[in-house]
C-alpha positions as CSV (number, residue, x, y, z in Angstrom):
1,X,-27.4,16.7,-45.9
2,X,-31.4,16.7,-44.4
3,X,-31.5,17.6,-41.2
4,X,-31.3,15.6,-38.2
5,X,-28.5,13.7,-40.1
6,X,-25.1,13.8,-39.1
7,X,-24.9,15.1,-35.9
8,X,-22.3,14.2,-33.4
9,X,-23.7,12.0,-30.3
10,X,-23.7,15.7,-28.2
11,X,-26.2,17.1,-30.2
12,X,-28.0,14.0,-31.7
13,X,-31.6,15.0,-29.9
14,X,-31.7,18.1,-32.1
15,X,-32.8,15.5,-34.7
16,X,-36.4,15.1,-33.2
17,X,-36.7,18.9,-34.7
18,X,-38.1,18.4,-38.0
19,X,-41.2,19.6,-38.7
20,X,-41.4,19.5,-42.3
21,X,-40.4,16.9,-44.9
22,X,-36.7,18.2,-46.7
23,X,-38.1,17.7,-50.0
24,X,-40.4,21.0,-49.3
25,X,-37.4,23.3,-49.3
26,X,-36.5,23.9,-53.0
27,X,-40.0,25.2,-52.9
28,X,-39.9,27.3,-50.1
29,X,-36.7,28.8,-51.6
30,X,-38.0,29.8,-55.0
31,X,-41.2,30.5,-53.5
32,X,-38.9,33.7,-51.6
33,X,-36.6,33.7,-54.5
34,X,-40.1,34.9,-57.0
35,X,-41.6,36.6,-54.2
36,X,-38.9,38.8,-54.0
37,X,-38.3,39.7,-57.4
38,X,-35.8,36.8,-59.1
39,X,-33.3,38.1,-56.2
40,X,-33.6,42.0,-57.2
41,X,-34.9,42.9,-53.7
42,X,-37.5,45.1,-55.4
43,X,-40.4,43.0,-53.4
44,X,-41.0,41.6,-49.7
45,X,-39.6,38.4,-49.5
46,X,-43.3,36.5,-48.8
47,X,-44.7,33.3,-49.5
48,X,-47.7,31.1,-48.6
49,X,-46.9,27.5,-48.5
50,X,-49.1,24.8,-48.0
51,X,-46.8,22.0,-46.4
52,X,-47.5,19.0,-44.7
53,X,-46.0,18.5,-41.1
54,X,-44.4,15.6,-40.5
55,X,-45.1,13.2,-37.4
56,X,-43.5,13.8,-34.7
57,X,-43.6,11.5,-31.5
58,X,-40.9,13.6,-29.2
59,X,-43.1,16.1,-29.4
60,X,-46.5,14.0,-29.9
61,X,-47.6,15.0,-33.7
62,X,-49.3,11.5,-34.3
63,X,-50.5,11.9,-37.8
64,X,-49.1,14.3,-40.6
65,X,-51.5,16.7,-41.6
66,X,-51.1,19.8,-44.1
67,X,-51.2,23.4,-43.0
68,X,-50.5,26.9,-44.5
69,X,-47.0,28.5,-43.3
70,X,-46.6,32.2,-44.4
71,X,-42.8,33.0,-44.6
72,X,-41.5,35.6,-44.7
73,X,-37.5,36.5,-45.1
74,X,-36.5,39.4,-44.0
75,X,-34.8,41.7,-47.0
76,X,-34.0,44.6,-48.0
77,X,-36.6,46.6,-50.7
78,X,-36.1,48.6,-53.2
79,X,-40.2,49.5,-53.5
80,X,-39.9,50.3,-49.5
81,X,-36.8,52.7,-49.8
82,X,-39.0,54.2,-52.9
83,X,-41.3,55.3,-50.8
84,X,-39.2,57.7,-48.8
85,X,-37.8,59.4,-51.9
86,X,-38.9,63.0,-51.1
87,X,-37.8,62.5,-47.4
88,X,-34.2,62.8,-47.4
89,X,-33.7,62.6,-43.3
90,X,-35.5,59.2,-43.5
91,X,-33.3,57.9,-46.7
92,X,-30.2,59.2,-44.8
93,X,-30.7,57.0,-42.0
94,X,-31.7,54.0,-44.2
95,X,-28.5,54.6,-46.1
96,X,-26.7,55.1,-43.0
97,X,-28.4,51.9,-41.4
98,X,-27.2,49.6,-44.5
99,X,-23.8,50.8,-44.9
100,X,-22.8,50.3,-41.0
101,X,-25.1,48.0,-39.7
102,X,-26.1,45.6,-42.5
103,X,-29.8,46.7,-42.2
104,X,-31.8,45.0,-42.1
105,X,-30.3,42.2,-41.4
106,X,-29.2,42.9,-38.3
107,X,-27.0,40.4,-36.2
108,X,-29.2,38.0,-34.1
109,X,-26.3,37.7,-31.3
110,X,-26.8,41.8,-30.9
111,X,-30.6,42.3,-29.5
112,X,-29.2,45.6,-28.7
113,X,-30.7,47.5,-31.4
114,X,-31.4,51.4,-30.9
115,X,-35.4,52.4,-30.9
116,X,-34.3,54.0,-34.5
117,X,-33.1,50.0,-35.8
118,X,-36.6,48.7,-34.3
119,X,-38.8,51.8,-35.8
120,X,-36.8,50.9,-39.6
121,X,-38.1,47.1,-38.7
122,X,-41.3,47.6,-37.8
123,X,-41.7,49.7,-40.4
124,X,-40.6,47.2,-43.3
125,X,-42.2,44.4,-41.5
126,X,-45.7,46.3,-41.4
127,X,-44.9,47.9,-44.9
128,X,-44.3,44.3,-46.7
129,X,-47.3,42.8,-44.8
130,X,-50.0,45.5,-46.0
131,X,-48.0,45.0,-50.0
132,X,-47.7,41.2,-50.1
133,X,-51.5,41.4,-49.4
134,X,-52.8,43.6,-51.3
135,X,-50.4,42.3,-54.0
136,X,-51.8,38.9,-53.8
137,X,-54.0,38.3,-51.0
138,X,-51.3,36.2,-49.1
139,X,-52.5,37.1,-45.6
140,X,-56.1,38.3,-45.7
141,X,-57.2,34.5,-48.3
142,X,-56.0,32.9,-44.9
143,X,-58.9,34.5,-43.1
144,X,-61.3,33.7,-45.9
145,X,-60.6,30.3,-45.4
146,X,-61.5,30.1,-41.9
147,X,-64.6,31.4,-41.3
């Protein structure tokens, strides 16, 4: 069902939400899907879409107009675990940090994540940045493009 449809009278507002047009989301999702290797979790999850936004007059968007969106899903990867393969403390913790705690894909409702959960983050956040770009440009074309 596309968003904004279906929603009791309570929570009816939440329909003035959408941005983009529905039809954009198959893309979106095999845009991640390839990005990450088929599903195999061997890459970062990113992708560069160029979507238009829709208009909006709740929040005053009076014309539709096209952007570029960077997404980027949050996964585990194989090529980042790779990396620590001769550090055995480091792939300990990883392991540990999957097994117990779902890493990375921490819950949302728990924003009570040790400074060892936020260092693992921020380092495969920062770590799939630097590779989606130099794999393909995905950050550093956007730059080109503006000046």
């Amino acid at each position: 069902m596309p968003y904004g449809q279906g929603f009791s009278e309570k929570y009816a507002v939440f329909g003035n939400n959408q941005v983009f047009d529905s039809a954009a989301f198959p893309t979106l999702l095999q845009g991640l899907w390839t990005a990450s290797g088929a599903g195999n979790c061997a890459h970062p999850a990113i992708f560069l879409q160029r979507i238009a936004v829709r208009p909006n007059t709740w929040f005053g968007v009076t014309s539709a107009r096209e952007i570029n969106v960077v997404w980027f899903y949050l996964n585990f990867v194989a090529e980042w675990e790779a990396v620590f393969a001769n550090n055995q403390p480091v792939r300990a913790i990883i392991e540990l940090e999957r097994s117990t705690n779902s890493f990375p894909n921490y819950s949302t409702l728990d924003t009570n994540l040790s400074a060892t959960q936020i260092n693992l983050l921020a380092n495969l956040t920062a770590w799939g940045v630097n590779e989606a770009d130099r794999a393909n440009g995905v950050f550093s074309s956007l730059f080109k493009a503006a000046s």
